[in-house]
C-alpha positions as CSV (number, residue, x, y, z in Angstrom):
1,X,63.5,76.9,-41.5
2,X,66.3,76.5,-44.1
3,X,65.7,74.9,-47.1
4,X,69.1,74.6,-49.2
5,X,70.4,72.1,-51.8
6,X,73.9,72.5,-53.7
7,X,74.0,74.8,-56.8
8,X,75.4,71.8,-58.9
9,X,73.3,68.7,-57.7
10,X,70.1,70.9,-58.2
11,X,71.2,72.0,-61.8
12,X,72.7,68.4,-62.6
13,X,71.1,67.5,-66.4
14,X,70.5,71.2,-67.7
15,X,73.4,73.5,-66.8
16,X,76.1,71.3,-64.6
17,X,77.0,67.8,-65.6
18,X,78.7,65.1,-63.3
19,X,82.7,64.9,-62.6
20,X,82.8,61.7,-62.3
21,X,81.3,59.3,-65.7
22,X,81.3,55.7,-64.6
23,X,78.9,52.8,-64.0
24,X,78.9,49.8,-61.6
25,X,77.0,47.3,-60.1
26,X,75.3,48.5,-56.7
27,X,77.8,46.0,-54.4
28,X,80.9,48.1,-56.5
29,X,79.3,51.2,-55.9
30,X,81.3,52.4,-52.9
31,X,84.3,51.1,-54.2
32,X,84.4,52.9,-57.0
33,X,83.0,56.1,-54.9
34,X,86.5,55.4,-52.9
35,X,88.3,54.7,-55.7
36,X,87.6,58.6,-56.5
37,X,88.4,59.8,-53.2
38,X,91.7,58.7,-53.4
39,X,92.3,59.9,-56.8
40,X,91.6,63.5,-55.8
41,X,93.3,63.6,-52.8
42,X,96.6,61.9,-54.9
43,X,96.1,64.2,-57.5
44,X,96.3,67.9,-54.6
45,X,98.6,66.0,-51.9
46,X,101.3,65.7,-55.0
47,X,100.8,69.5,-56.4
48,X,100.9,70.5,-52.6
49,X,104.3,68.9,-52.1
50,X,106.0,69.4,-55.7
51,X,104.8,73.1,-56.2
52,X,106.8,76.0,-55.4
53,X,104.2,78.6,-55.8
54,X,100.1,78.5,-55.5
55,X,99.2,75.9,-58.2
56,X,95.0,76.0,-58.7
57,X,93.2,73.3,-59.4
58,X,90.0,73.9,-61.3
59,X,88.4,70.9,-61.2
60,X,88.9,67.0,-61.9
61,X,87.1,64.5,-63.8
62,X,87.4,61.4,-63.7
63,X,85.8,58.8,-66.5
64,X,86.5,55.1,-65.4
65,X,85.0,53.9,-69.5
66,X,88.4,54.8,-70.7
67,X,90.5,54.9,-67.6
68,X,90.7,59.0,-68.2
69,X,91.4,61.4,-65.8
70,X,91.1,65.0,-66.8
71,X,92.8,68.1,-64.5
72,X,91.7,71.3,-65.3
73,X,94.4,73.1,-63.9
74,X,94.7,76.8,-63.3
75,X,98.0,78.9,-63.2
76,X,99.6,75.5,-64.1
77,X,103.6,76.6,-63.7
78,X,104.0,73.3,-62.7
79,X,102.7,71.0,-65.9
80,X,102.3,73.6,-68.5
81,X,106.2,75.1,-68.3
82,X,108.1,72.4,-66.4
83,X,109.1,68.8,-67.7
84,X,106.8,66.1,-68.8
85,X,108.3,63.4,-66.3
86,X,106.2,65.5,-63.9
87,X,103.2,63.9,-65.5
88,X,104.4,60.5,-65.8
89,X,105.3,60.7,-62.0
90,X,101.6,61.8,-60.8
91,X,100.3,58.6,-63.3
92,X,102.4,56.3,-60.9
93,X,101.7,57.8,-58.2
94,X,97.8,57.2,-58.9
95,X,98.2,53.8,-59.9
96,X,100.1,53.1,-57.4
97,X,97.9,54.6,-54.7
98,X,95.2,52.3,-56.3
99,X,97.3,49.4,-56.7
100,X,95.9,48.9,-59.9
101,X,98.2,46.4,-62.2
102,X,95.4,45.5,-65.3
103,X,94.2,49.3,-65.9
104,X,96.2,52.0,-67.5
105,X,95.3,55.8,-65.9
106,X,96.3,58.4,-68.7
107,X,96.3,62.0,-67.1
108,X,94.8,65.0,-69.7
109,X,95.5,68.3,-68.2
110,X,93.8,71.8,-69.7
111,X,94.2,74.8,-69.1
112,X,91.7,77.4,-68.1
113,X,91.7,80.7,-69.7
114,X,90.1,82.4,-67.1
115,X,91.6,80.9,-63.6
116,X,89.5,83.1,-61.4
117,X,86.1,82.3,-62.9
118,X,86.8,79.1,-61.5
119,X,85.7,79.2,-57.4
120,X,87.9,76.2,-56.4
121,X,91.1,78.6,-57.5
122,X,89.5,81.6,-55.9
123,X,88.6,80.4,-52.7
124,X,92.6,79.0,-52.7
125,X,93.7,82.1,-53.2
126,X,91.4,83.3,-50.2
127,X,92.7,80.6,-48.8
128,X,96.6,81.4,-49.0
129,X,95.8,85.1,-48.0
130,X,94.5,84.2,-44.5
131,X,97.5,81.7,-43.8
132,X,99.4,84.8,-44.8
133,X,97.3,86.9,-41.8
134,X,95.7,89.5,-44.2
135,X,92.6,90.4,-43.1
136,X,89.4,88.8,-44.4
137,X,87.6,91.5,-45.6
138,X,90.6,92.7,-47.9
139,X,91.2,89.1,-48.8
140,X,87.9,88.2,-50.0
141,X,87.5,92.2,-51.5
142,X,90.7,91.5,-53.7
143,X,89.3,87.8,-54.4
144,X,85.6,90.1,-56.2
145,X,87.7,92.0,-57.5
146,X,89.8,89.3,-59.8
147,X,86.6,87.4,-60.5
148,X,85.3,90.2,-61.6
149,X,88.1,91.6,-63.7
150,X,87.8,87.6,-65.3
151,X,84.3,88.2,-66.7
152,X,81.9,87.1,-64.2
153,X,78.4,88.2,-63.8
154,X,78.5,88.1,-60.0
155,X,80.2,86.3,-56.9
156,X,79.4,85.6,-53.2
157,X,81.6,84.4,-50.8
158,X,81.1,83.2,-47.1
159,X,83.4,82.6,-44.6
160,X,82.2,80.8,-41.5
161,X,84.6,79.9,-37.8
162,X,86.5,81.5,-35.4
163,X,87.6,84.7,-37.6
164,X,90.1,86.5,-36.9
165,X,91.2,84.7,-33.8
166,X,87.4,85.7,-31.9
167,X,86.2,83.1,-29.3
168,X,82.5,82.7,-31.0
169,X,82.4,81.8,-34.1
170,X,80.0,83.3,-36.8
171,X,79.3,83.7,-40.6
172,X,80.3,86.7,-42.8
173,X,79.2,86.5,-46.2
174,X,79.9,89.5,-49.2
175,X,78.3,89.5,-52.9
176,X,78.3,91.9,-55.9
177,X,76.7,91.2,-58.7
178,X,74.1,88.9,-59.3
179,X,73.7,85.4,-57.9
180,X,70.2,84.0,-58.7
181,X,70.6,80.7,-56.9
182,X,67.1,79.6,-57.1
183,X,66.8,80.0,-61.4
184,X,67.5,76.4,-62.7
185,X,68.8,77.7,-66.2
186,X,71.7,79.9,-64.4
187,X,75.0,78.8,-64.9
188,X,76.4,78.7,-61.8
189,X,79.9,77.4,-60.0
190,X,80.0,76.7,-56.4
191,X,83.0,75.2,-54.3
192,X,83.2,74.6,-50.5
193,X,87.0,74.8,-49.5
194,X,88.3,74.2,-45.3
195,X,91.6,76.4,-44.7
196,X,93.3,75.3,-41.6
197,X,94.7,78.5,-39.5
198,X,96.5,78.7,-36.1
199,X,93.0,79.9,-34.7
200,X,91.8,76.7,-35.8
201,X,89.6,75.3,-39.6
202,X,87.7,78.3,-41.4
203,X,85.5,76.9,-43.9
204,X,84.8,79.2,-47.4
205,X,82.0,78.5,-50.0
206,X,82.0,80.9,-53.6
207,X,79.2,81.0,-55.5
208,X,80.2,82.2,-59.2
209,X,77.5,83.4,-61.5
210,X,78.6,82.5,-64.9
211,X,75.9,83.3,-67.7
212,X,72.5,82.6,-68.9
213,X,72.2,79.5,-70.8
């Protein structure tokens, strides 16, 4: 039998820390649990629709003490080289998706040296080659190969649904490098991403092997 556990949760205190720093009552627990959902989905549904090219987003954390949310973006054309009205406009966006009128949500956006150590931009970029019909095995091959041309000590990705177009579905899954999932002191990254194709959703996990701590 399978016994798994996600890479972050299970290094949560030593390695990984949480994205989202808040505290609340247990009857405003879900609230504020939804309250980060719809940040998140805000925050991608605007870069989606104002982005001309493939903007990657790191990762975002949010911390509700001082009403800060922080966008680690990667190859961020968008922020970095356009006009800052673009981040003003996301701001209202938020607040107004939350409807909040007494809290102020200030916006921090860094940029990350390295985009393709980060597995939420490399599983995009998978991502965007199979909407593009490339074949998965070259798209995840060229995927290693930028990960590992950023630094990284090893990479595994699976890909898992109807590839290709077949009829069954089934799991292909490539690593180089090492990726000792099981050692608690391993710094390691880990993103599930769905890509919707016309042979229907294909679902893509990357585990990045970042350093010994």
């Amino acid at each position: 039998m399978g016994q798994k556990i996600h890479p972050l949760g299970f290094r949560l205190g030593t390695t990984q820390n949480h994205d989202s720093i808040w505290f609340a009552k247990p009857r405003d627990y879900s609230e504020n649990l939804k309250e980060d959902k719809i940040i998140r989905d805000c925050i991608k549904n605007y870069l989606q629709k104002t982005s001309s090219g493939v903007e990657g987003i790191g990762r975002i954390k949010i911390k509700k003490r001082i009403d800060l949310i922080q966008i680690y973006v990667g190859l961020p054309k968008l922020f970095i080289e356009g006009e800052p009205r673009r981040i003003e406009e996301l701001q209202t966006n938020v607040q107004k998706k939350l409807n909040c009128v007494n809290r102020k949500i200030n916006i921090a956006i860094t940029r990350i040296p390295n985009v393709y150590r980060d597995p939420n931009i490399l599983a995009e970029f998978i991502a965007e080659q199979l909407k593009n019909r490339i074949p998965f095995r070259k798209a995840i091959q060229k995927a290693i190969e930028l990960a590992e041309q950023a630094g990284t000590k090893g990479v595994q990705v699976q890909i898992s649904g109807r590839i290709d177009g077949k009829e069954i579905a089934r799991v292909e899954w490539f690593r180089e490098g090492r990726v000792p999932l099981q050692t608690i002191r391993a710094k390691m990254d880990y993103c599930s991403y769905p890509v919707r194709t016309i042979y229907g959703v294909l679902g893509i996990k990357v585990w990045i092997f970042l350093n010994n701590d």
